[in-house]
C-alpha positions as CSV (number, residue, x, y, z in Angstrom):
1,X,-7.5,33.4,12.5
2,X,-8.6,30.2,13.8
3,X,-7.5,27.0,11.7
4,X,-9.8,25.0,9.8
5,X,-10.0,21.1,11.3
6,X,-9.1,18.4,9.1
7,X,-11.6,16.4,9.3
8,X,-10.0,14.5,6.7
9,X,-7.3,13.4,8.1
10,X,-8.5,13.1,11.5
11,X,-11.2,10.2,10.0
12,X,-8.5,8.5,8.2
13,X,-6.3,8.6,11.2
14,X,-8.9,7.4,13.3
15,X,-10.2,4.2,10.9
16,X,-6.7,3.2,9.9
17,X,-5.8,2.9,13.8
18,X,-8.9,0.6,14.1
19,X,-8.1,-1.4,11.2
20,X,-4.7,-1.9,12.5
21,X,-5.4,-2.6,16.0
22,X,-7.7,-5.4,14.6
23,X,-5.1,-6.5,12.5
24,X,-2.3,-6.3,15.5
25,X,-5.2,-8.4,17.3
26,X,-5.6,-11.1,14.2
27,X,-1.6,-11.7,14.9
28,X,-2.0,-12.2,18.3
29,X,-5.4,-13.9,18.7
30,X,-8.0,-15.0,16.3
31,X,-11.8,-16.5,17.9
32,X,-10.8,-19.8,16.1
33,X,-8.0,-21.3,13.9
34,X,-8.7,-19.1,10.4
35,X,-7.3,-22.7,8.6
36,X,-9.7,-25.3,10.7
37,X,-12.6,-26.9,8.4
38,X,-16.1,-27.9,10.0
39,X,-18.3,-29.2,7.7
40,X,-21.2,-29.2,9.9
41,X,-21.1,-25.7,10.5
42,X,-20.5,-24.4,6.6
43,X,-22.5,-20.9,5.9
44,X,-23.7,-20.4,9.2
45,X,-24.9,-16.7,9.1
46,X,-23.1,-13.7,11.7
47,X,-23.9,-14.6,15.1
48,X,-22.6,-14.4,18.3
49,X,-20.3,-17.5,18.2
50,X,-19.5,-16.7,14.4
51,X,-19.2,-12.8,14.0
52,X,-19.0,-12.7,10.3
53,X,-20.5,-16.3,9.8
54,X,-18.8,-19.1,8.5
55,X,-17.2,-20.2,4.8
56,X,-18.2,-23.0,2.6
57,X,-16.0,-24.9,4.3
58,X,-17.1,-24.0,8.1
59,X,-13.8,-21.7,8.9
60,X,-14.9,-18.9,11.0
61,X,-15.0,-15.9,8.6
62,X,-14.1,-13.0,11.1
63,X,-10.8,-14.9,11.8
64,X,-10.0,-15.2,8.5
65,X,-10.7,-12.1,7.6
66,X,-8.3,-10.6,10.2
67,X,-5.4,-12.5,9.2
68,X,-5.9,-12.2,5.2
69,X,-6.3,-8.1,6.3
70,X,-2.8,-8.9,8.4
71,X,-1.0,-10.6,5.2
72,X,-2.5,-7.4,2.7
73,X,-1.1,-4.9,4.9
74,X,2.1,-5.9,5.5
75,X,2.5,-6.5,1.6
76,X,1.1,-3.1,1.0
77,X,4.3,-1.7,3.5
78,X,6.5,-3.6,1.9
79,X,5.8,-2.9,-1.5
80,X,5.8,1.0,-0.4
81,X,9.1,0.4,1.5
82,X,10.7,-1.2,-1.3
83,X,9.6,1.5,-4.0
84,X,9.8,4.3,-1.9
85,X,13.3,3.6,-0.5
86,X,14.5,2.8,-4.3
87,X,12.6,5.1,-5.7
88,X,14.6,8.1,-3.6
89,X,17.8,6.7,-3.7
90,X,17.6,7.1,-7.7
91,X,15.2,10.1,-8.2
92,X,17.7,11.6,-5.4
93,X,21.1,11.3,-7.5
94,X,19.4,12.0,-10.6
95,X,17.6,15.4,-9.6
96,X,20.8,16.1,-8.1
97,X,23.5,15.4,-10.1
98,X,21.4,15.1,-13.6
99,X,23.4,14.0,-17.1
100,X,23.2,11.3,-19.1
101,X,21.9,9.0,-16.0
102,X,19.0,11.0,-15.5
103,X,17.6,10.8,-19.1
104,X,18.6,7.0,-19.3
105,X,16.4,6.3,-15.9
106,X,13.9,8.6,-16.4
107,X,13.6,7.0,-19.8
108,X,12.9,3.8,-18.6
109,X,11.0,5.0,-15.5
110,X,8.5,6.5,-18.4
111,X,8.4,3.0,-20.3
112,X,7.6,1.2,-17.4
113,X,4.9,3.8,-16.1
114,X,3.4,4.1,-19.7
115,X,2.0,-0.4,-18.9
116,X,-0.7,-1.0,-16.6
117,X,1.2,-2.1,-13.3
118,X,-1.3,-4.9,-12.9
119,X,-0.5,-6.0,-16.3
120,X,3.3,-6.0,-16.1
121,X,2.6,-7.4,-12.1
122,X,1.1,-10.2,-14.0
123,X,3.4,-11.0,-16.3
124,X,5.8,-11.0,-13.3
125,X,4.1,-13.5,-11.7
126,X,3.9,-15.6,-14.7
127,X,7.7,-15.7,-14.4
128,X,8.9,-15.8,-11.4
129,X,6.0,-18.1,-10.4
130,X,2.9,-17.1,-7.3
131,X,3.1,-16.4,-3.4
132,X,3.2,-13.8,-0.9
133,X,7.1,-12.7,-1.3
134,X,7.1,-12.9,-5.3
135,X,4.1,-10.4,-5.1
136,X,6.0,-8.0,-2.8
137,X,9.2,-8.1,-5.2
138,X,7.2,-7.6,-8.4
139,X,5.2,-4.7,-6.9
140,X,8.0,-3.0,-5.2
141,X,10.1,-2.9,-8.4
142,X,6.4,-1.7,-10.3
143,X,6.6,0.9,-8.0
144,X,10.0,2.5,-8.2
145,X,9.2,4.5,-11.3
146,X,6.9,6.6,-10.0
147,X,8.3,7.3,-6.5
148,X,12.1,8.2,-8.6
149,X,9.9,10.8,-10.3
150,X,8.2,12.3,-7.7
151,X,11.2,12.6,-6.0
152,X,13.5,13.9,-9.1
153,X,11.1,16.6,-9.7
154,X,11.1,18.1,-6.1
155,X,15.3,17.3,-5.8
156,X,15.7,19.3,-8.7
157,X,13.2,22.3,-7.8
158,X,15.1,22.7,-4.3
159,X,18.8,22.5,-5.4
160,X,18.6,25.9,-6.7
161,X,17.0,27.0,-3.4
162,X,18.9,29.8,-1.0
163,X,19.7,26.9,1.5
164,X,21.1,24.6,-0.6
165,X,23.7,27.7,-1.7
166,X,24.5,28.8,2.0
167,X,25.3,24.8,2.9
168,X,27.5,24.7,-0.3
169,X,29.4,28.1,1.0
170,X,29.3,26.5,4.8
171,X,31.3,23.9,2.7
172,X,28.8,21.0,2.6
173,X,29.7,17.8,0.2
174,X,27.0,16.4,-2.1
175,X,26.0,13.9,-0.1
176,X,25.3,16.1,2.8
177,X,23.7,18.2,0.6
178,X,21.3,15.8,-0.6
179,X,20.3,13.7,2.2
180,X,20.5,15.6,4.8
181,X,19.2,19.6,3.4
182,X,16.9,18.9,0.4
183,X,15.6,15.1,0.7
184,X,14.2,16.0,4.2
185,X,12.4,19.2,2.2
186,X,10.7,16.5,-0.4
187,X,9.3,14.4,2.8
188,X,5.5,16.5,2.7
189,X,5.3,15.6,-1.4
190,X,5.9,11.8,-0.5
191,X,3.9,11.0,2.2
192,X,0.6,11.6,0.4
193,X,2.2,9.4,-2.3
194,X,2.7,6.8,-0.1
195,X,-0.2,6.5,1.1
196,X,-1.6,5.9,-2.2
197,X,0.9,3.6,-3.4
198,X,-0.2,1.6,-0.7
199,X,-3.7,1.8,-1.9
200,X,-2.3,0.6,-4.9
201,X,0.0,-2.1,-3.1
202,X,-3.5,-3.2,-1.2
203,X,-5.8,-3.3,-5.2
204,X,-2.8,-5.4,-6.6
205,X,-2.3,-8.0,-4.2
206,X,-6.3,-8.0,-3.8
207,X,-6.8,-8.3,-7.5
208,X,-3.7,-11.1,-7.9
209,X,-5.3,-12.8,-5.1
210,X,-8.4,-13.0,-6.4
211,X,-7.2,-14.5,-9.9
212,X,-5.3,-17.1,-7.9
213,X,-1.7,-15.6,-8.2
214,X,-1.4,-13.7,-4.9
215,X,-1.4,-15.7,-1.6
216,X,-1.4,-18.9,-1.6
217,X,-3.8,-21.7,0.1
218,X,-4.3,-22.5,3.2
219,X,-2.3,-18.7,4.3
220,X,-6.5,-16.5,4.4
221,X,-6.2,-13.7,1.9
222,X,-8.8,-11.2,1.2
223,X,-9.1,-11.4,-2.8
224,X,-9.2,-15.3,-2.7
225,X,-11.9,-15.1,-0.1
226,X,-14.0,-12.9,-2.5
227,X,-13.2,-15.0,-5.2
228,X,-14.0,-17.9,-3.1
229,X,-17.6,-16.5,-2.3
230,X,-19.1,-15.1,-5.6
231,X,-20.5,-18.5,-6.0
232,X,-22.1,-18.0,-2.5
233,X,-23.3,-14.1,-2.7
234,X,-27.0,-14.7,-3.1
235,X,-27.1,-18.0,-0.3
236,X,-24.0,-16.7,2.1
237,X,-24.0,-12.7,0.9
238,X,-21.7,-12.0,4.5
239,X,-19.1,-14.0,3.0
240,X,-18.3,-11.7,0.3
241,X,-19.4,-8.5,2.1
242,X,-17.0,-9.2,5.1
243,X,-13.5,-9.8,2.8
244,X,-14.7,-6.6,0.4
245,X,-15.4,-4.3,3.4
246,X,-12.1,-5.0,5.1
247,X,-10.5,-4.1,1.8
248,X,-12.7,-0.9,1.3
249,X,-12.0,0.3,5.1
250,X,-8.7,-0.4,5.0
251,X,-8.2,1.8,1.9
252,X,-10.8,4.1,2.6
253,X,-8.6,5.2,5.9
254,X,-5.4,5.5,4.1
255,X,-7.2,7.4,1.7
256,X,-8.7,9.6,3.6
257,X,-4.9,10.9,5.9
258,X,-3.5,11.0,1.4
259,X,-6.2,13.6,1.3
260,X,-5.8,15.5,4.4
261,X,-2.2,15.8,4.1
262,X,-2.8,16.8,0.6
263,X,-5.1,19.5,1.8
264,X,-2.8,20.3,4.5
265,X,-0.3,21.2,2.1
266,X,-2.2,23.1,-0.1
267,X,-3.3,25.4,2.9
268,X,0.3,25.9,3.8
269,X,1.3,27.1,0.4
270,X,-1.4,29.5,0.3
């Protein structure tokens, strides 16, 4: 029986290598300086010197737009890193070994999960005060929670698996048992939900950005720059459209490979 394409996946694949590459590209090279102010040339609509146009300030749009894409993808990875390392260190040893530990994490994993991460982001932020790094610690801790049950869930379905017996009789420890025969196993569950916690990495840090608690001037970010040009949407409409669409792409192709993979699995099972 010939297999199905995933078209899915294939897209998503397809349109997060081209938002990376430009990002890759924003590191290396950007048309102009993304932090240089001309006056004289403030609003200038997309044209061939100007791809995007120009801010309310004259700063070539396209260049800033690659670099804020730059600084919101590398927050998003490190925000998934973060959680999702954390998050199956402790789901690991608690699916595994279980007891009093488990319930007390799992408690408090269901505490922090039952606030709004934005909300509790927020009050983070208040605290430990704004900018780029403070946004990836407060995130990454948001997210441990729900990778630590993700993971708890699948470690303790597979410890009662046939494998996990014959290692145990080959005379495995727990360790070896863990990370090395059933953490491996949980790998197809978690990669789908790490591509949408990075969606949810990439809303965040858009959303703090944009209320002025994210990245910090003059460093280009993509919610400032949409906060930036709501006063311009009906003179300079580009100005807004080229920081939202770079958001929406950029999700829209990790999105699409959380789906595929998703629908991969669900083939395989059946």
């Amino acid at each position: 029986m010939k297999k199905r394409r995933n078209y899915n996946l294939i897209l998503g694949l397809a349109l997060t290598c081209a938002m990376v590459g430009l990002i890759v590209m924003g590191w290396l090279w950007t048309p102009f300086d993304p932090n240089a102010m001309d006056p004289a040339s403030r609003l200038q609509s997309p044209s061939l010197t100007h791809l995007l146009g120009t801010d309310n300030f004259g700063r070539d749009i396209f260049s800033r737009v690659l670099q804020g894409a730059g600084a919101t993808f590398l927050i998003g990875v490190a925000v998934v890193l973060i959680g999702g390392v954390c998050g199956v260190l402790i789901g690991g040893f608690c699916g595994y070994y279980g007891g009093w530990l488990d319930d007390l994490l799992m408690r408090s994993a269901d505490i922090i999960t039952a606030f709004p991460s934005i909300l509790l982001a927020l009050v983070i932020i208040s605290l430990i005060g704004a900018g780029k790094y403070r946004i990836i610690i407060a995130l990454g801790v948001l997210f441990i929670p729900s990778f630590s049950r993700l993971v708890r869930g699948e470690v303790a379905r597979c410890k009662s698996q046939e494998y996990v017996a014959n290692a145990r009789l080959m005379g495995a420890k727990d360790l070896r048992v863990l990370f090395v025969h059933i953490l491996p196993n949980t790998f197809p569950v978690l990669l789908s939900s790490l591509a949408i916690g990075f969606n949810n990495a990439v809303l965040a840090e858009a959303s703090m950005s944009y209320l002025g608690i994210g990245v910090q001037p003059p460093d280009p970010s993509l919610g400032r720059m949409l906060s930036e040009a709501q006063t311009y949407f009906f003179s300079a409409p580009w100005y807004a459209l080229s920081a939202g669409c770079a958001i929406v792409l950029l999700i829209l192709g990790v999105g699409l490979i959380a789906d595929g993979l998703g629908g991969r699995r669900r083939r395989d099972r059946a």
